[in-house]
N, C-alpha and C positions, 0 to 999 in steps of 0.2 A: 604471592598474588601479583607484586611488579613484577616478575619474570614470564607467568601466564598473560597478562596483558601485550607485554612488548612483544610475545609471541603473535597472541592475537592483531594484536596491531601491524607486523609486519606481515602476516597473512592478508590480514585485509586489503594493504596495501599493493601485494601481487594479485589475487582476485581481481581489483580494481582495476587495476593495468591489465588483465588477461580479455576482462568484460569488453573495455574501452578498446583493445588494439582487435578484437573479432569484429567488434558492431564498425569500426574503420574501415575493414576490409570488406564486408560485409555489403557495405552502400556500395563500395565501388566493383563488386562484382555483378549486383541486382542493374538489368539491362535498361538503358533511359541514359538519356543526356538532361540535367537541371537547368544550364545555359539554353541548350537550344528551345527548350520549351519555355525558359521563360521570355525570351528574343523571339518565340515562334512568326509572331504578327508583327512586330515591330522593326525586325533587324535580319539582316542578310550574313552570309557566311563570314565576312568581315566584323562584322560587331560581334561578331558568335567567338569569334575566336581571340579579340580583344579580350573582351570580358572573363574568358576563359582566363588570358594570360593575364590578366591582372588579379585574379583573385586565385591564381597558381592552379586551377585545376587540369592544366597543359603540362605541368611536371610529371616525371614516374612517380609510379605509385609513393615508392619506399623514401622519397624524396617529400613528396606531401606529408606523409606518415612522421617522418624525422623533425620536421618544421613543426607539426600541431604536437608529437610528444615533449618539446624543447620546449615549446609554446605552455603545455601545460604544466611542468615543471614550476614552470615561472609564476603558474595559478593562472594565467590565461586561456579562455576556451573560446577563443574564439569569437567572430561576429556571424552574424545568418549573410550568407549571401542573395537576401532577397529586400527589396526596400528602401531603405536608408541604412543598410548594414547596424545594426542593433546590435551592440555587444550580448552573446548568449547569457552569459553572468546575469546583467540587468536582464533576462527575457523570465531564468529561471528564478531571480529575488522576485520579478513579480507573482510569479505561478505558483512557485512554493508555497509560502504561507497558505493559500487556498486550495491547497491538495493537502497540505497538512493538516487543517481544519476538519475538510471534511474526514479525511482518515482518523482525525482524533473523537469526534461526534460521532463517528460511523463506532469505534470500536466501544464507545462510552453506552452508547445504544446498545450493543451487540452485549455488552457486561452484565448489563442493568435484566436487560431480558433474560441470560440462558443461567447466571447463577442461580436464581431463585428457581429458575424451571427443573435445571440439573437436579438438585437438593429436590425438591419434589417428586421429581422421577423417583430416583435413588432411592427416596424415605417409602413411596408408596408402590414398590413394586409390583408387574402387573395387575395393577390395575385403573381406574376410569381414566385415572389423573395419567399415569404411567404412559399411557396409551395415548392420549390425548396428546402429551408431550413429545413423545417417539413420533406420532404423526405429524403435527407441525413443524417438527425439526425436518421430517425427508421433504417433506412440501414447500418448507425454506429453502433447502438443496435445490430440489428440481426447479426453482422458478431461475430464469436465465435474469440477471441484470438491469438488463436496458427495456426487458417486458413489465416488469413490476415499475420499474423509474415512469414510462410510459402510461401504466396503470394510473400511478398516482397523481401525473399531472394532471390523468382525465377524470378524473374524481375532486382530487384537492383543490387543483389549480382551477384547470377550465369552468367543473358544472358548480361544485361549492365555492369555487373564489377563496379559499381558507388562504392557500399558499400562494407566493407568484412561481410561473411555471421555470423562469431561465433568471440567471444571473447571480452574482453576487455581490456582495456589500460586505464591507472591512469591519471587525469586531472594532476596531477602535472608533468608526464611527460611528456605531450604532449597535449596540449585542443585540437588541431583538430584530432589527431587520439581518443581522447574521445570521440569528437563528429559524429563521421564517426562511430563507433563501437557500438555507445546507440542512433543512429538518427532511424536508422528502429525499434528494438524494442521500441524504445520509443511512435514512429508513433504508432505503434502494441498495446501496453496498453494504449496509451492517444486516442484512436479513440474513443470508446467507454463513456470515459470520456467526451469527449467535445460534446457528444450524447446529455451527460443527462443536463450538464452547459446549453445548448443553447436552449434546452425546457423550462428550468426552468425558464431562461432569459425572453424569453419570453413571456411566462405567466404573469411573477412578473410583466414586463413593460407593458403589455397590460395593468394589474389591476392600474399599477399608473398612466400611461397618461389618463384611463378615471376618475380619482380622481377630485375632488373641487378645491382644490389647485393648479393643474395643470393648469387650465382653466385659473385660479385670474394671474399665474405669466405670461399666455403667453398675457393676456389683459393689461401688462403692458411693451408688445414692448418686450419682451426678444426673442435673434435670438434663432432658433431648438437649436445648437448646446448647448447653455448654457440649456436651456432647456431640452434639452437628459443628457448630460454628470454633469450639475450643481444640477438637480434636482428630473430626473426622475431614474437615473441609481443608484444614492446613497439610495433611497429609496427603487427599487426593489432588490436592496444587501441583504439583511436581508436572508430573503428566500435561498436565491443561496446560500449565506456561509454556510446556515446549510446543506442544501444538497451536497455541495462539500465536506464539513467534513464527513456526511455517507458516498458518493462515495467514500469517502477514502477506502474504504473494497474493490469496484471493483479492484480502482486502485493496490491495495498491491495483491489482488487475480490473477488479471492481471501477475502481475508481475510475482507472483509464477511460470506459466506454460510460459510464455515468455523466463524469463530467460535459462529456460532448451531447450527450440529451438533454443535459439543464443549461447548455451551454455557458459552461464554468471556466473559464480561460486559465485553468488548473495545468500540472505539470504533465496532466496525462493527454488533455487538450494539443499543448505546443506539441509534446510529443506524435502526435498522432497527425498534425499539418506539417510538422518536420519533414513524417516520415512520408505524407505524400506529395510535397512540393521536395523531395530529395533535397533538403535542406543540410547538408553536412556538418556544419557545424552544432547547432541545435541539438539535433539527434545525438550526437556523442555526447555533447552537454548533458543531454536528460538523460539519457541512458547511464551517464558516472554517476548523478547524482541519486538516483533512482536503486545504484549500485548500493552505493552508500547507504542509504537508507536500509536496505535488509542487513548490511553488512551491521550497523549500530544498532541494530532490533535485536539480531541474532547474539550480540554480545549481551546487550541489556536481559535478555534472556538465561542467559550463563550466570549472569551476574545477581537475577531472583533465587536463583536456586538457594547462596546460601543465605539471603535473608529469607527463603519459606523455611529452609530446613539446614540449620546451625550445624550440624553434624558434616555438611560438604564443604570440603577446601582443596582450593585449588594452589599445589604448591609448583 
């Protein structure tokens, strides 16, 4: 198992370096000057080109390049070139926990919903329930994101007042105004999520309740219940975790365009004013961390396998 890990882990490590030196290149091939437009009103070709030389964006590329990868060695990412320069570090401690939140509430939502749905499907095949289920899952699909988010503010927020429509508030200061603040978007990116959980559900369960095995333990008096939840549900796990580990991408994508309707100053938020004030620094910032994040899902993923099913080891 320590030799799969140090594996993994120096994988991860190139990944993250491959992500980070593309998305580098990347900005500076996408056409725009950051300087000039931010100097547009303000400053003439001489301040344009100060600013530039002071915050090195007048170096060659590979030159720039060489300085911010030294720079992040060091754990340094950088400040925003916009503002009062804001070390990115401090931009992303703030954003994080409130993109982590809502992905953690989104995916808690999405669990709660499609296990019991799946297991139904599964148990009552074609028919009312089957159907019903199979339908709300394509209909969770088809709805795009930011239509539903919209949806619910004009229902929740606006005409009933249940919810407030933007913002957010710190669990430490208050869990129910957190939870009042990340319940609709979380609804909004976990719908789509719990789409894909309760298809996958049940499929895996169709394929294990018509198994051999299944037959031998129900011939020996075991009730449904142990039956479902003892033997049929631990089995079609396998499957599902790996696909909730790739939905992970919806889910954090979700996120991205969510947060910017409830106006959530989340990491998908900074992300997304990075990307159109051409923020350099930032962007690289969220983008490694963002890295990061599938990269320890995707392991945490490997690593369910052999607590679902003892029989897998990774030597």
């Amino acid at each position: 198992m320590s030799r799969y890990l140090l594996r993994r882990f120096l994988g991860a490590v190139v990944v993250m370096w491959a992500v980070a030196t593309l998305v580098f290149f990347m900005l500076r091939v996408v056409p725009g000057d950051p300087i000039a437009a931010m100097l547009a009103d303000v400053g003439g070709a001489e301040e344009i080109a100060a600013l530039r030389a002071k915050l090195g964006l007048d170096q060659p590329v590979y030159v720039q390049y060489a300085k911010w990868f030294w720079n992040l060695l060091q754990g340094d990412l950088g400040a925003s070139i916009y503002g009062s320069r804001v070390e990115v570090s401090r931009i992303i401690a703030e954003a994080l926990p409130r993109t982590l939140s809502l992905a953690a509430l989104s995916a808690v939502i999405a669990i709660v919903i499609a296990v019991p749905a799946g297991i139904i499907a599964a148990t009552h095949k074609n028919t009312l329930a089957d159907n019903a289920v199979s339908f709300t899952a394509f209909l969770g699909l088809s709805m795009p994101d930011f239509w539903l988010a919209i949806m619910l503010i004009i229902v929740f927020a606006a005409n009933l007042k249940w919810m407030p429509a933007i913002g957010y508030v710190a669990m430490d200061e208050s869990f129910w105004l957190w939870l009042k603040h990340l319940i609709l978007p979380a609804i909004a990116v976990g719908t789509g999520f719990s789409a894909i959980i309760a298809r996958m559900i049940r499929s895996s369960m169709l394929e294990v309740l018509s198994a051999d095995y299944m037959r031998v333990a129900a011939s020996k008096g075991l009730t449904n219940r142990m039956l479902l939840l003892g033997h049929a549900l631990p089995n079609a796990l396998i499957p599902v975790v790996t696909v909730m580990g790739i939905a992970l991408a919806l889910l954090m994508a979700g996120a991205v365009v969510v947060e910017n309707v409830f106006a959530i100053k989340g990491l998908g938020r900074v992300l997304i004013v990075g990307i159109l004030n051409r923020d350099y620094p930032v962007v690289q910032g969220a983008v490694l961390v963002v890295s990061a994040i599938f990269i320890v899902s995707n392991l945490l993923v490997d690593l369910l396998y052999v607590v679902i099913d003892p029989r897998i080891r990774y030597e």
